[in-house]
CHARMM internal coordinates of N, CA and C (Angstrom, degrees):
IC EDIT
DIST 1 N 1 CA 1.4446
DIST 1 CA 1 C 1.5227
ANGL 1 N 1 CA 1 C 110.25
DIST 1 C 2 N 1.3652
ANGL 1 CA 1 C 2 N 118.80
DIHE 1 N 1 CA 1 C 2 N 128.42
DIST 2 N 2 CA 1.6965
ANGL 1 C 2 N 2 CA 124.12
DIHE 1 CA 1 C 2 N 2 CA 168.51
DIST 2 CA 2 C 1.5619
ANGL 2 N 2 CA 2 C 105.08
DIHE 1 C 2 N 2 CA 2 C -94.97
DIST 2 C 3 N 1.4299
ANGL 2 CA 2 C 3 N 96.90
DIHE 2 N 2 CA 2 C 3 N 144.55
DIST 3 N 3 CA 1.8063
ANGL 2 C 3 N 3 CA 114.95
DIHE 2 CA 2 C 3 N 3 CA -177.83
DIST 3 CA 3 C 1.5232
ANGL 3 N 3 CA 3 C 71.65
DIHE 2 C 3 N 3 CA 3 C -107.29
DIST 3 C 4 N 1.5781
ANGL 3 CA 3 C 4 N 98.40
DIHE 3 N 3 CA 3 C 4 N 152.08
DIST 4 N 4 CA 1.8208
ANGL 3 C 4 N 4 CA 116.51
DIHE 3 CA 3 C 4 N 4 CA 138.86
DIST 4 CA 4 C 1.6547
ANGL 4 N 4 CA 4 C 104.45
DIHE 3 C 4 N 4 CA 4 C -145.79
DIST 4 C 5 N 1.2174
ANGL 4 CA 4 C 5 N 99.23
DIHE 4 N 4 CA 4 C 5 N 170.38
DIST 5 N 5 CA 1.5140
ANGL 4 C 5 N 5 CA 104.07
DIHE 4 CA 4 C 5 N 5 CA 176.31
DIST 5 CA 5 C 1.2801
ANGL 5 N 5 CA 5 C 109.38
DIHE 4 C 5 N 5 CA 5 C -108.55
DIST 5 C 6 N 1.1579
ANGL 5 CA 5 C 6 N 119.58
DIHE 5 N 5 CA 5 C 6 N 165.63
DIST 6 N 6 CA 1.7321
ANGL 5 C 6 N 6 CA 114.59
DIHE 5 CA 5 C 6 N 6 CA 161.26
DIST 6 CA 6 C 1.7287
ANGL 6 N 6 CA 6 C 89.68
DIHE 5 C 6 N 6 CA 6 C -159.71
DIST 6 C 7 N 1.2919
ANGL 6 CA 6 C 7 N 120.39
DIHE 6 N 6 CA 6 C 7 N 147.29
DIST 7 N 7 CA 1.5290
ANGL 6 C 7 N 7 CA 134.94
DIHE 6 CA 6 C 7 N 7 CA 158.75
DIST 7 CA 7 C 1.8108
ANGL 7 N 7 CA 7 C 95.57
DIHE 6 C 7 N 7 CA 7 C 56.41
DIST 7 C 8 N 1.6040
ANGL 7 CA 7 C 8 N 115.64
DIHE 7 N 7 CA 7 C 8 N 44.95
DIST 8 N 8 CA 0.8360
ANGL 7 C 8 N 8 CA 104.03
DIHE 7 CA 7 C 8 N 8 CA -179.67
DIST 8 CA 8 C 1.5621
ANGL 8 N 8 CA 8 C 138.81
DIHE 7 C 8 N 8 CA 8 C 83.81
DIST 8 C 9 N 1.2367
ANGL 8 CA 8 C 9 N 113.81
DIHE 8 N 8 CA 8 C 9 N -32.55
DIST 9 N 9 CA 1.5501
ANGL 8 C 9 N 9 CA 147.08
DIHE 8 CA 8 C 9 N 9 CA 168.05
DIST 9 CA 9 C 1.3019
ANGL 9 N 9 CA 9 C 125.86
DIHE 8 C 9 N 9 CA 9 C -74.55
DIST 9 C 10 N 1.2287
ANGL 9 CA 9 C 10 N 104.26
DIHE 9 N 9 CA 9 C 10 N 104.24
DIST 10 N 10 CA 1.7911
ANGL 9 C 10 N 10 CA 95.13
DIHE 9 CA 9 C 10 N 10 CA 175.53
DIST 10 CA 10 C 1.4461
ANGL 10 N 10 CA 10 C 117.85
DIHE 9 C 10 N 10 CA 10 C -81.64
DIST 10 C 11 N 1.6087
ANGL 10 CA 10 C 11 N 109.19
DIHE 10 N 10 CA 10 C 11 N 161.11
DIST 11 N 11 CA 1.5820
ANGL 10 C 11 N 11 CA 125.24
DIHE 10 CA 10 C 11 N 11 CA 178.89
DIST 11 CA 11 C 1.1786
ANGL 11 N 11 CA 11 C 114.78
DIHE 10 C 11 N 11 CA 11 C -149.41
DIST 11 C 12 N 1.0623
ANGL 11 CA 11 C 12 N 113.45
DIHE 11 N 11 CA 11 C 12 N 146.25
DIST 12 N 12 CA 1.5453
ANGL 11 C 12 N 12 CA 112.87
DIHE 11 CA 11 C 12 N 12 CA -159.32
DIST 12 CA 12 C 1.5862
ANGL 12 N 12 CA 12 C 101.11
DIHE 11 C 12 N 12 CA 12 C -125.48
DIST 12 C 13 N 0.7662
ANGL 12 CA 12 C 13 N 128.79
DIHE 12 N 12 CA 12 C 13 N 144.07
DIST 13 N 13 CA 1.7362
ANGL 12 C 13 N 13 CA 140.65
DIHE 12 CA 12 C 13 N 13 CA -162.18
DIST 13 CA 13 C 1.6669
ANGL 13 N 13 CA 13 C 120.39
DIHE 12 C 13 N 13 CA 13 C -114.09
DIST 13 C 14 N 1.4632
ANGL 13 CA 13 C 14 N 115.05
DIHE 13 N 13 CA 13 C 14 N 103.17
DIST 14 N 14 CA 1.3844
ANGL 13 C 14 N 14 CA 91.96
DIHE 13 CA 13 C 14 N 14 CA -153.62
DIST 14 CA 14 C 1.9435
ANGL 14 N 14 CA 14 C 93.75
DIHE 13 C 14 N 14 CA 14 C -112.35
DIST 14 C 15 N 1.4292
ANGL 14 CA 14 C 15 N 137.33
DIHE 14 N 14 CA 14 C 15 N 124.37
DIST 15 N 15 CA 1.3352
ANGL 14 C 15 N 15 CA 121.23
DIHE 14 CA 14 C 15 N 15 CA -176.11
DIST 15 CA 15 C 0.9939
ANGL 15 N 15 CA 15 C 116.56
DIHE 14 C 15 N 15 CA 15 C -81.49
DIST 15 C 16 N 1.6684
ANGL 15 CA 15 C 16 N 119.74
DIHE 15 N 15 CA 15 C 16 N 147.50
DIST 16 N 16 CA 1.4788
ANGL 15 C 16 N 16 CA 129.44
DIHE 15 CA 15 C 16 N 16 CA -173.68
DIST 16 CA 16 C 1.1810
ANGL 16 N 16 CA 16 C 122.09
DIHE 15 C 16 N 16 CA 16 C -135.27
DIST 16 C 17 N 1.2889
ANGL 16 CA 16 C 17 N 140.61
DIHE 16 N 16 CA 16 C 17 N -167.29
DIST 17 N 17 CA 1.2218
ANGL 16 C 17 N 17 CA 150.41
DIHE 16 CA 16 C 17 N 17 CA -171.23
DIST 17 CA 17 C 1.4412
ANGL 17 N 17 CA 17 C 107.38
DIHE 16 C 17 N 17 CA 17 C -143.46
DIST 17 C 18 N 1.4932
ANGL 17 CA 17 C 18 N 135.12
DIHE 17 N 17 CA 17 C 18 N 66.38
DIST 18 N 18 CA 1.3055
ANGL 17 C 18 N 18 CA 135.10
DIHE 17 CA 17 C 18 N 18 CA 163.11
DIST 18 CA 18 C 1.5114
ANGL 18 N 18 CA 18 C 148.70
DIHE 17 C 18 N 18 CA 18 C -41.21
DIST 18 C 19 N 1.3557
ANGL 18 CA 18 C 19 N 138.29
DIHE 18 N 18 CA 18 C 19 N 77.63
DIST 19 N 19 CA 0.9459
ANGL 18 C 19 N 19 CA 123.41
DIHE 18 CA 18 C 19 N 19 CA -109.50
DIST 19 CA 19 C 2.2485
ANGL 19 N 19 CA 19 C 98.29
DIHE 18 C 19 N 19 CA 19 C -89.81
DIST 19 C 20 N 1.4383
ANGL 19 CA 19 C 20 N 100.92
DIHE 19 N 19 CA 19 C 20 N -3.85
DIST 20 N 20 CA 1.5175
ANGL 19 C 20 N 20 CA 75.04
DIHE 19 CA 19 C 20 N 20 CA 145.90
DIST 20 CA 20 C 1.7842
ANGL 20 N 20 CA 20 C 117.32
DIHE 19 C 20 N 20 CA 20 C -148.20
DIST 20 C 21 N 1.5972
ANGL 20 CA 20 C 21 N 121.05
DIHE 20 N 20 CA 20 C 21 N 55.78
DIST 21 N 21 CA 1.1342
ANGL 20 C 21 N 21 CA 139.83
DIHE 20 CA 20 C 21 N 21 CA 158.00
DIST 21 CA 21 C 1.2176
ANGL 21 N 21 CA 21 C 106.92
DIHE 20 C 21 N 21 CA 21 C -119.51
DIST 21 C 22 N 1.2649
ANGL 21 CA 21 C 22 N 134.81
DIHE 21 N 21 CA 21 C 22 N -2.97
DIST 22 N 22 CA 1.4151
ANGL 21 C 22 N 22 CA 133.18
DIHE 21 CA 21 C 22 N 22 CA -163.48
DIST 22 CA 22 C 1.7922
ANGL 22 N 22 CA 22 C 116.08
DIHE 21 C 22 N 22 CA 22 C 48.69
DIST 22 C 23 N 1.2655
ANGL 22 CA 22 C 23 N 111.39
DIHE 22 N 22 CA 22 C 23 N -140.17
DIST 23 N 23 CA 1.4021
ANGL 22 C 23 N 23 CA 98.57
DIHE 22 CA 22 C 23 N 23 CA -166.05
DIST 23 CA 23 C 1.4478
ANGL 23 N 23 CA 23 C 118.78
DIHE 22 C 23 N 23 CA 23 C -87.57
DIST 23 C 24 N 1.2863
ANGL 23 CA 23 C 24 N 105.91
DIHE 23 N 23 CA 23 C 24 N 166.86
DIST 24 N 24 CA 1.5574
ANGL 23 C 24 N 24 CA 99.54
DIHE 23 CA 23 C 24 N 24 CA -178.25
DIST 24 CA 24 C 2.2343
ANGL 24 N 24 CA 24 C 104.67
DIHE 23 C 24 N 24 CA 24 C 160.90
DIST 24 C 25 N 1.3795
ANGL 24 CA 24 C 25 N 98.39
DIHE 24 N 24 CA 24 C 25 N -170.78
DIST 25 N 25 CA 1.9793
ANGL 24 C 25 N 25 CA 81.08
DIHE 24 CA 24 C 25 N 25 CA -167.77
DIST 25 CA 25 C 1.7553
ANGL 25 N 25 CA 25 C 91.75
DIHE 24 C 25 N 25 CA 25 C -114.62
DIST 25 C 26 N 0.9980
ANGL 25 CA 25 C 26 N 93.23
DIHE 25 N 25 CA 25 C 26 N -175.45
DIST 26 N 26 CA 1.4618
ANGL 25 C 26 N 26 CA 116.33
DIHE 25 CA 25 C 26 N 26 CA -179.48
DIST 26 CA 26 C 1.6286
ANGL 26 N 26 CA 26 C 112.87
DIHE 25 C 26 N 26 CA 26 C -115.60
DIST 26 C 27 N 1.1327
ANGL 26 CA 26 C 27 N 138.63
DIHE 26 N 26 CA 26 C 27 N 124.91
DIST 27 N 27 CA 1.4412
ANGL 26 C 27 N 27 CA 132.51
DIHE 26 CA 26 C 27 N 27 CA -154.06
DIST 27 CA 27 C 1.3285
ANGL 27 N 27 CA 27 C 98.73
DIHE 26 C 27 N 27 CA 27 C -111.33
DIST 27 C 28 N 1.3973
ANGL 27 CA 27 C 28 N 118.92
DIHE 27 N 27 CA 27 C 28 N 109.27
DIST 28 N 28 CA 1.2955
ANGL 27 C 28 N 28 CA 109.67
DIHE 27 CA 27 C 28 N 28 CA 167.32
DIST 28 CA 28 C 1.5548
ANGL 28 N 28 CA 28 C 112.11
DIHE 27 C 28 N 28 CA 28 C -113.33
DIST 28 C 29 N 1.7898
ANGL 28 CA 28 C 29 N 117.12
DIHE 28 N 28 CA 28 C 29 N 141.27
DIST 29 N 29 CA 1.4803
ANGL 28 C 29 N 29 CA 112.06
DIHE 28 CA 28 C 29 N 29 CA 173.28
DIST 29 CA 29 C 1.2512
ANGL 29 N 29 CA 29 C 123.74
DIHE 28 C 29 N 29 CA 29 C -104.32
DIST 29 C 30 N 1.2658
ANGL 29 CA 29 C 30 N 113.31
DIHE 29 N 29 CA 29 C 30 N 104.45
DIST 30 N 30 CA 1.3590
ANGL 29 C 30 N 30 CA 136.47
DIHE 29 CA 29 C 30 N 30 CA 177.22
DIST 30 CA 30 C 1.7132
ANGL 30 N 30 CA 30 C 111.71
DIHE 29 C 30 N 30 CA 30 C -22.25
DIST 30 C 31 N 1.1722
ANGL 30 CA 30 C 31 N 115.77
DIHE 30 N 30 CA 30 C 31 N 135.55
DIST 31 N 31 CA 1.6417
ANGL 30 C 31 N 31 CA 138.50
DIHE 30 CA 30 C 31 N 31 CA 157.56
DIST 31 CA 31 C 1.6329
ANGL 31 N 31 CA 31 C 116.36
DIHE 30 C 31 N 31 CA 31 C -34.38
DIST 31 C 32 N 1.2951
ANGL 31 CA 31 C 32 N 145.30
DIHE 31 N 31 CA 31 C 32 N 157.18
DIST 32 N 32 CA 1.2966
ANGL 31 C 32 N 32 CA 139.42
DIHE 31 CA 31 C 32 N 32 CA 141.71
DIST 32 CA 32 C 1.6061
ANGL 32 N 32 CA 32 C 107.21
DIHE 31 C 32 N 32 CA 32 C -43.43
DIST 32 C 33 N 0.6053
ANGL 32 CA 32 C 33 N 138.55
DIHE 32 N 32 CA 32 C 33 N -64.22
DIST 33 N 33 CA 1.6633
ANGL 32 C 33 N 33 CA 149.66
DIHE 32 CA 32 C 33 N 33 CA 177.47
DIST 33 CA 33 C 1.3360
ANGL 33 N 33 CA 33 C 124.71
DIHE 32 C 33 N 33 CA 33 C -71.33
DIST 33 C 34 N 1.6843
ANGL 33 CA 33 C 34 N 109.51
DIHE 33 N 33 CA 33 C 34 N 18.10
DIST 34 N 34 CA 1.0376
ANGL 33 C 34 N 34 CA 112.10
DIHE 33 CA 33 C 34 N 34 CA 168.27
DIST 34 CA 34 C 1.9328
ANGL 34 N 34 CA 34 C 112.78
DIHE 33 C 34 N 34 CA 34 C 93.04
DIST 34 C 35 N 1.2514
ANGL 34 CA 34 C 35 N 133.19
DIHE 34 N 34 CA 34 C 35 N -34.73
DIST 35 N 35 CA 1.2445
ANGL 34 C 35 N 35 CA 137.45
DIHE 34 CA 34 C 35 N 35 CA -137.15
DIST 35 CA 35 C 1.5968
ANGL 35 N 35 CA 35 C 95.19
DIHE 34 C 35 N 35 CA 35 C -86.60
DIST 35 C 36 N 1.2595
ANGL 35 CA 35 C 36 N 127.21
DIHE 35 N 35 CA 35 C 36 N 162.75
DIST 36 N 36 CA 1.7646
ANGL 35 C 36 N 36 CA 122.63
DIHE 35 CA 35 C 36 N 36 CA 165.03
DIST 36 CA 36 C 1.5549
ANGL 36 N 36 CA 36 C 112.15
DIHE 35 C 36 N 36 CA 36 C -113.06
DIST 36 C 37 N 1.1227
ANGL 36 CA 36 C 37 N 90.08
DIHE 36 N 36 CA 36 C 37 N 137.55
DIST 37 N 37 CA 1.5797
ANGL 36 C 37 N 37 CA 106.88
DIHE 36 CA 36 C 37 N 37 CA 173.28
DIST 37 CA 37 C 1.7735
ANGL 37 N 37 CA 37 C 107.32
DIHE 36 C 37 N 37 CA 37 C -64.65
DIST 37 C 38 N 1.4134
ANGL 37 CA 37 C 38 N 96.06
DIHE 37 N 37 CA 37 C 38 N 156.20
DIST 38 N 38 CA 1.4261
ANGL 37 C 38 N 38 CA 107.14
DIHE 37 CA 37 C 38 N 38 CA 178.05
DIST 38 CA 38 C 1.2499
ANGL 38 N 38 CA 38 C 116.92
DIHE 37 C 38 N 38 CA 38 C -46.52
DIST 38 C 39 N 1.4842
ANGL 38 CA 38 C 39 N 95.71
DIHE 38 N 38 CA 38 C 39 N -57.66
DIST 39 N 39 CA 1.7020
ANGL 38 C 39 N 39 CA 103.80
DIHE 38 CA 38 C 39 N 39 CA -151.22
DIST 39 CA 39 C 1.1734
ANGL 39 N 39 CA 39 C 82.48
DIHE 38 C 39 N 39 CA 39 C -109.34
DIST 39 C 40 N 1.9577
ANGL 39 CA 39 C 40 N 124.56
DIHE 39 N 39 CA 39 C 40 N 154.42
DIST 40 N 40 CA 0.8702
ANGL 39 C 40 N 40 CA 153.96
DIHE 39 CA 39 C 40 N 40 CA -157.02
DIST 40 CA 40 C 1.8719
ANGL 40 N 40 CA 40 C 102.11
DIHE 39 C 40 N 40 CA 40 C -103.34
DIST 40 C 41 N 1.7778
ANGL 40 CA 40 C 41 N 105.46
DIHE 40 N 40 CA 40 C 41 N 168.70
DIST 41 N 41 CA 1.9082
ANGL 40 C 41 N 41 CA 87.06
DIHE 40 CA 40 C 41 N 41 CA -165.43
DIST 41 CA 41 C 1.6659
ANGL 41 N 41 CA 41 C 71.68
DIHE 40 C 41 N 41 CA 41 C -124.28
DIST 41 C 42 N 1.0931
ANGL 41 CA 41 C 42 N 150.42
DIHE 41 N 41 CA 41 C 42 N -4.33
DIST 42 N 42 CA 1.2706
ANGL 41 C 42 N 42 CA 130.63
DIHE 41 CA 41 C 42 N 42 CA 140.61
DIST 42 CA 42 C 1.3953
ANGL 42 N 42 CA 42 C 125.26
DIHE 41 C 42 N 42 CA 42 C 173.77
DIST 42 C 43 N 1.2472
ANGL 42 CA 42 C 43 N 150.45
DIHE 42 N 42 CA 42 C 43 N -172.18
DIST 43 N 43 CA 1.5641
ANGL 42 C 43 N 43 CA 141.35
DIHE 42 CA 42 C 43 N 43 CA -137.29
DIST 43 CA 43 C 1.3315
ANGL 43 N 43 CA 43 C 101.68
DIHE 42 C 43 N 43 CA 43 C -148.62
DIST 43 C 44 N 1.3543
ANGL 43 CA 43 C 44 N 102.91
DIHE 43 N 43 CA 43 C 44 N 112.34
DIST 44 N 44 CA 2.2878
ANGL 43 C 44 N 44 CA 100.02
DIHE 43 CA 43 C 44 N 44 CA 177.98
DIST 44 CA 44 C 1.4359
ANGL 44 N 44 CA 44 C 87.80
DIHE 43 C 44 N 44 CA 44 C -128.35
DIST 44 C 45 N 1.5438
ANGL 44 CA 44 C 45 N 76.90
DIHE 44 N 44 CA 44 C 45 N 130.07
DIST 45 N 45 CA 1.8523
ANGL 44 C 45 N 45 CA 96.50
DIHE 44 CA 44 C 45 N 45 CA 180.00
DIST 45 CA 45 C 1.8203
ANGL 45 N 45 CA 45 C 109.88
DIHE 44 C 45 N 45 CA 45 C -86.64
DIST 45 C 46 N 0.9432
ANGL 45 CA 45 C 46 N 102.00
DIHE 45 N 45 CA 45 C 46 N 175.20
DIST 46 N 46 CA 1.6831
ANGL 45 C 46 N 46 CA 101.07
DIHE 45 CA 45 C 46 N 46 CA -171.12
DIST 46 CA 46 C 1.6129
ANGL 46 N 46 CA 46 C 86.12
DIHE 45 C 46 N 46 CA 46 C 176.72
DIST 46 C 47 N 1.4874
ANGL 46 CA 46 C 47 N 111.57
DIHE 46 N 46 CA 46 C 47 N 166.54
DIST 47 N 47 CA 1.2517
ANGL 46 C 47 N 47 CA 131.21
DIHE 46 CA 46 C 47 N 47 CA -150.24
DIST 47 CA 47 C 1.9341
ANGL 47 N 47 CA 47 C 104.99
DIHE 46 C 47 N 47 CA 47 C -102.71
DIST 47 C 48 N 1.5279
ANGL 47 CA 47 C 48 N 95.81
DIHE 47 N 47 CA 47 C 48 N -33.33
DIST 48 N 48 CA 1.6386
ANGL 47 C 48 N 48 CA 98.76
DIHE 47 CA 47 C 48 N 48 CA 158.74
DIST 48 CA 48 C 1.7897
ANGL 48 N 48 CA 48 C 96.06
DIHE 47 C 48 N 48 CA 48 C -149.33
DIST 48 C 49 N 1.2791
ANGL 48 CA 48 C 49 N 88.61
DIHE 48 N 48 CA 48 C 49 N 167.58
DIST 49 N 49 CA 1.3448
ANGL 48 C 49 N 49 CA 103.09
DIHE 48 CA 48 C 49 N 49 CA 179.45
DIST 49 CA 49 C 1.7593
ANGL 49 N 49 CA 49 C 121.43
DIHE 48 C 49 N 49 CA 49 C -40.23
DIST 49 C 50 N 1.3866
ANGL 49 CA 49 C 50 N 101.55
DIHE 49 N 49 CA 49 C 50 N -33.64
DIST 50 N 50 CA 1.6826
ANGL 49 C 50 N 50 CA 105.04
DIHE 49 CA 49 C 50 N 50 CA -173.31
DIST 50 CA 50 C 1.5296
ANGL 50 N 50 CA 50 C 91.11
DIHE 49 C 50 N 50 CA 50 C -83.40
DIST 50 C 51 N 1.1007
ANGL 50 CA 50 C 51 N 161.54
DIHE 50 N 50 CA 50 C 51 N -84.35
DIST 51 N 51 CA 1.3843
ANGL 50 C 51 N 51 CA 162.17
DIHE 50 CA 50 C 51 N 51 CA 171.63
DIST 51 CA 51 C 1.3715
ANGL 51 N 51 CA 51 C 105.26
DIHE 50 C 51 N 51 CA 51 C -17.30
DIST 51 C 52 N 1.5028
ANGL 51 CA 51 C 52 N 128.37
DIHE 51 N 51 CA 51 C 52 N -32.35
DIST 52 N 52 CA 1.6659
ANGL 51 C 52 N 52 CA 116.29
DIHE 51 CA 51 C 52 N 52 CA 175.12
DIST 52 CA 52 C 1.8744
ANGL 52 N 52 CA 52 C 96.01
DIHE 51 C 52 N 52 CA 52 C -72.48
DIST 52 C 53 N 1.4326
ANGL 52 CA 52 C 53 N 116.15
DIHE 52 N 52 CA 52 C 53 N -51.64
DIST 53 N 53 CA 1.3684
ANGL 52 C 53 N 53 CA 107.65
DIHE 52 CA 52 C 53 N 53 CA -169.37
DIST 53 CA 53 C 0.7944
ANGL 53 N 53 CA 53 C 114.72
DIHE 52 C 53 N 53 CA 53 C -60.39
DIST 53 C 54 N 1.8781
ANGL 53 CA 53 C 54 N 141.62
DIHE 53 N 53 CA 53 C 54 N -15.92
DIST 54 N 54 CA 1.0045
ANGL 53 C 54 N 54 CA 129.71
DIHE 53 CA 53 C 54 N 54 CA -173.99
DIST 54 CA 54 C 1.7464
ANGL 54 N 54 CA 54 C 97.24
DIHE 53 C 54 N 54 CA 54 C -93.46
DIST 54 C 55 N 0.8694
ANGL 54 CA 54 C 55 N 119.38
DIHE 54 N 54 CA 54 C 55 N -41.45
DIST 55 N 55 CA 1.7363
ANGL 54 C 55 N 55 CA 116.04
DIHE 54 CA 54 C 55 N 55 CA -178.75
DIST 55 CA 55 C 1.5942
ANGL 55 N 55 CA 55 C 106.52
DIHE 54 C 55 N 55 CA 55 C -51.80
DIST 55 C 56 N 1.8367
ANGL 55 CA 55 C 56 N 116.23
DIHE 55 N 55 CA 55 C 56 N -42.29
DIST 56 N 56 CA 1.1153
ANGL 55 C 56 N 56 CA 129.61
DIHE 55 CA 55 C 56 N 56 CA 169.18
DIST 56 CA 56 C 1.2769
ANGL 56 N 56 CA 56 C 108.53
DIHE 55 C 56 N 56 CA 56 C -41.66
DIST 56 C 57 N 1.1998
ANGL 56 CA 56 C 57 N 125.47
DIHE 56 N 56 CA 56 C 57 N -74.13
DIST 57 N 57 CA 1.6499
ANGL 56 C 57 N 57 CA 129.61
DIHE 56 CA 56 C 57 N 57 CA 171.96
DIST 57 CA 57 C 0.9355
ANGL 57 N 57 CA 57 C 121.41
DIHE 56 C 57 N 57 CA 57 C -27.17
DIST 57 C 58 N 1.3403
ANGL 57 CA 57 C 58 N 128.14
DIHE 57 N 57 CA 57 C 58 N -48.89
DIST 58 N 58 CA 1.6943
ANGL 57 C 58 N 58 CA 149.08
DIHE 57 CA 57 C 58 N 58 CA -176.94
DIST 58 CA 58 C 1.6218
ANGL 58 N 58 CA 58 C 116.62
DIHE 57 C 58 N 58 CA 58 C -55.51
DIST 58 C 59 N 1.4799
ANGL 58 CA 58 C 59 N 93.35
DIHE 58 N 58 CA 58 C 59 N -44.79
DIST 59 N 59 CA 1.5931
ANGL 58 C 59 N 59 CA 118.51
DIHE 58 CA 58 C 59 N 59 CA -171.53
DIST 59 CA 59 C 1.3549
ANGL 59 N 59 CA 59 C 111.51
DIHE 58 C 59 N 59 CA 59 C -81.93
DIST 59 C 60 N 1.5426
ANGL 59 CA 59 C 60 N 112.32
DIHE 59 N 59 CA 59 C 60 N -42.85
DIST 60 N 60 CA 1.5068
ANGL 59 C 60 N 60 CA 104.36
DIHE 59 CA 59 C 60 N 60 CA 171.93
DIST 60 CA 60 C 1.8403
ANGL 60 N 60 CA 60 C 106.71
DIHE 59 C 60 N 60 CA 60 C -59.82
DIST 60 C 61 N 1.2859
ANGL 60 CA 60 C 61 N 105.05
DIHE 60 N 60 CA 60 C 61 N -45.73
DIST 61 N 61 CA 1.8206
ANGL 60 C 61 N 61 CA 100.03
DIHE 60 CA 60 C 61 N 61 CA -167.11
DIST 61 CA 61 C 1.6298
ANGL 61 N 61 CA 61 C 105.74
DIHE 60 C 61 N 61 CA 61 C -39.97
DIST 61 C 62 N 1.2940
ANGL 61 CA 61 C 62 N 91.79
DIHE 61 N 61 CA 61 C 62 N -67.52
DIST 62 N 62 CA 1.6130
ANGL 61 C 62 N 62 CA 104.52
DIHE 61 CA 61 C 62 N 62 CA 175.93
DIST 62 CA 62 C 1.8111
ANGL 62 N 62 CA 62 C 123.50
DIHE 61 C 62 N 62 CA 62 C -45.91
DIST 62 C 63 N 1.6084
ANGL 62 CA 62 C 63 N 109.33
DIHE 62 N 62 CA 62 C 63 N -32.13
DIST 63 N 63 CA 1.3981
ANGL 62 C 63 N 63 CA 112.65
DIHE 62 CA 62 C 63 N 63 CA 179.51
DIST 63 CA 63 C 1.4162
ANGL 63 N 63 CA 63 C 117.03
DIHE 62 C 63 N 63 CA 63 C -71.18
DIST 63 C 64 N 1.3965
ANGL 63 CA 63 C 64 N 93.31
DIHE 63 N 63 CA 63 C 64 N -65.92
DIST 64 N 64 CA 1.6032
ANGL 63 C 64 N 64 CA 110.20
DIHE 63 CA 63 C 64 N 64 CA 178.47
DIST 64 CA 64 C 2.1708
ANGL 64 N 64 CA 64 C 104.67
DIHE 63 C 64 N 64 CA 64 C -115.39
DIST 64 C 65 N 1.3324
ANGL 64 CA 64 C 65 N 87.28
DIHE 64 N 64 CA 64 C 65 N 80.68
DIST 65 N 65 CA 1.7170
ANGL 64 C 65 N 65 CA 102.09
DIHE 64 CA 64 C 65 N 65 CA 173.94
DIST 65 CA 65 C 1.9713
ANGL 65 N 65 CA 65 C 116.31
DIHE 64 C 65 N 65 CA 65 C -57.98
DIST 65 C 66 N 1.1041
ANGL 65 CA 65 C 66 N 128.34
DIHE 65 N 65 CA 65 C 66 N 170.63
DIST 66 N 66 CA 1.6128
ANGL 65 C 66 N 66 CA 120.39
DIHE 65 CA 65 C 66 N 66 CA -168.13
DIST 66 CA 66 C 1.1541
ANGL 66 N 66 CA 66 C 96.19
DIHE 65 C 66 N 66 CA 66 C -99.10
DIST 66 C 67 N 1.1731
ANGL 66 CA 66 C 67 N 136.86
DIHE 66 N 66 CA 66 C 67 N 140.13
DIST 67 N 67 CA 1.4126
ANGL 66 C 67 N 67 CA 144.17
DIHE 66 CA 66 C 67 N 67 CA 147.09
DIST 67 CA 67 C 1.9363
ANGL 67 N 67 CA 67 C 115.41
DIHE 66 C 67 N 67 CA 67 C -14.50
DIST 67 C 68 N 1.5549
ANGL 67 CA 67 C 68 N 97.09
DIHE 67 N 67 CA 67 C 68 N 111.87
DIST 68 N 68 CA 1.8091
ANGL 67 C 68 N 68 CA 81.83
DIHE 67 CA 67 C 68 N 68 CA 177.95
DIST 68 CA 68 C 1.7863
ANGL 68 N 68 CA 68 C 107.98
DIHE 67 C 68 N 68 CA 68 C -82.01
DIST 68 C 69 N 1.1995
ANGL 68 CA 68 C 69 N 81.98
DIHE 68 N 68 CA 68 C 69 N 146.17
DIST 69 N 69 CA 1.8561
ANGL 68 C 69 N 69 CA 91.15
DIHE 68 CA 68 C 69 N 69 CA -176.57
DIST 69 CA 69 C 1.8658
ANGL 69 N 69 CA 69 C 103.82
DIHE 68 C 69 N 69 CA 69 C -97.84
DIST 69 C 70 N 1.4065
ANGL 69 CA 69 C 70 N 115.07
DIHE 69 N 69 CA 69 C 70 N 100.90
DIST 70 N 70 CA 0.6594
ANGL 69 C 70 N 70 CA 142.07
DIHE 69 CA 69 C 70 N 70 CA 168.20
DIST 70 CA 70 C 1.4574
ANGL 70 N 70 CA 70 C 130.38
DIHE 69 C 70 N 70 CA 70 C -45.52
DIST 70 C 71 N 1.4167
ANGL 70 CA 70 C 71 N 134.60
DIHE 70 N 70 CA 70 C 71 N 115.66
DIST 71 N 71 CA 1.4598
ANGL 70 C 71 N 71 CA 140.14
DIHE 70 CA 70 C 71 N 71 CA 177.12
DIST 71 CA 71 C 2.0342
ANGL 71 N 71 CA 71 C 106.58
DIHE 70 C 71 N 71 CA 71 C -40.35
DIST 71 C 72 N 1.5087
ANGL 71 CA 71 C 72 N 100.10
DIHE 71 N 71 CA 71 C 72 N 114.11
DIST 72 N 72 CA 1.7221
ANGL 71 C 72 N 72 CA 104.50
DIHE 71 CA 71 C 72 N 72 CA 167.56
DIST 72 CA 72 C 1.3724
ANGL 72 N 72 CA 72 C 108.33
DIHE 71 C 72 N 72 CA 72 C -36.51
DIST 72 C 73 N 1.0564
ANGL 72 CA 72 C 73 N 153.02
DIHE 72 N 72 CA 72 C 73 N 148.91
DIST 73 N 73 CA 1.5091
ANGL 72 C 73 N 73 CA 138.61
DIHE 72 CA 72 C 73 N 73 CA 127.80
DIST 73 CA 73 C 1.7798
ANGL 73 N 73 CA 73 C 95.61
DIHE 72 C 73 N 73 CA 73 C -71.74
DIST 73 C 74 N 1.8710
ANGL 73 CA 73 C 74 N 88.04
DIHE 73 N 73 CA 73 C 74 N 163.69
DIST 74 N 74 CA 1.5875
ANGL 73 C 74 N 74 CA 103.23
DIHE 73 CA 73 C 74 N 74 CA -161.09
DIST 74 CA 74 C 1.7046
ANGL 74 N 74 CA 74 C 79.38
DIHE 73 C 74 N 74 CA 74 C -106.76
END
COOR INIT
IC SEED 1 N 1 CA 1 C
IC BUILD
């Protein structure tokens, strides 16, 4: 299983065999304390495991994007 973080948040990457996307991981987002939830927050297929994490990566930016840091006013 691969962890990555994004926005602070860990996710843990679990690979599968889908029986009609074919292969690809299961995205689960990790607990404050580390622990995983049952149910998974969703499934990106990719052709091997390193190509799902990288699509994974892609998908979080786009899902959950970073806070824009905004110009002070004077």
């Amino acid at each position: 299983m691969v962890e990555i973080s994004h926005n602070d948040v860990m996710y843990q990457l679990e690979a599968k065999e889908h029986d009609l996307y074919g292969f690809g991981v299961d995205v689960y987002m990790l607990d404050g304390d580390g622990s995983r939830p049952k149910d998974s927050i969703a499934f990106i297929p990719g052709r091997d495991e390193s190509a799902a994490t990288t699509q994974t990566e892609q998908w979080l930016k786009i899902a959950f994007p970073a806070e824009l840091q905004g110009k002070k006013k004077k």
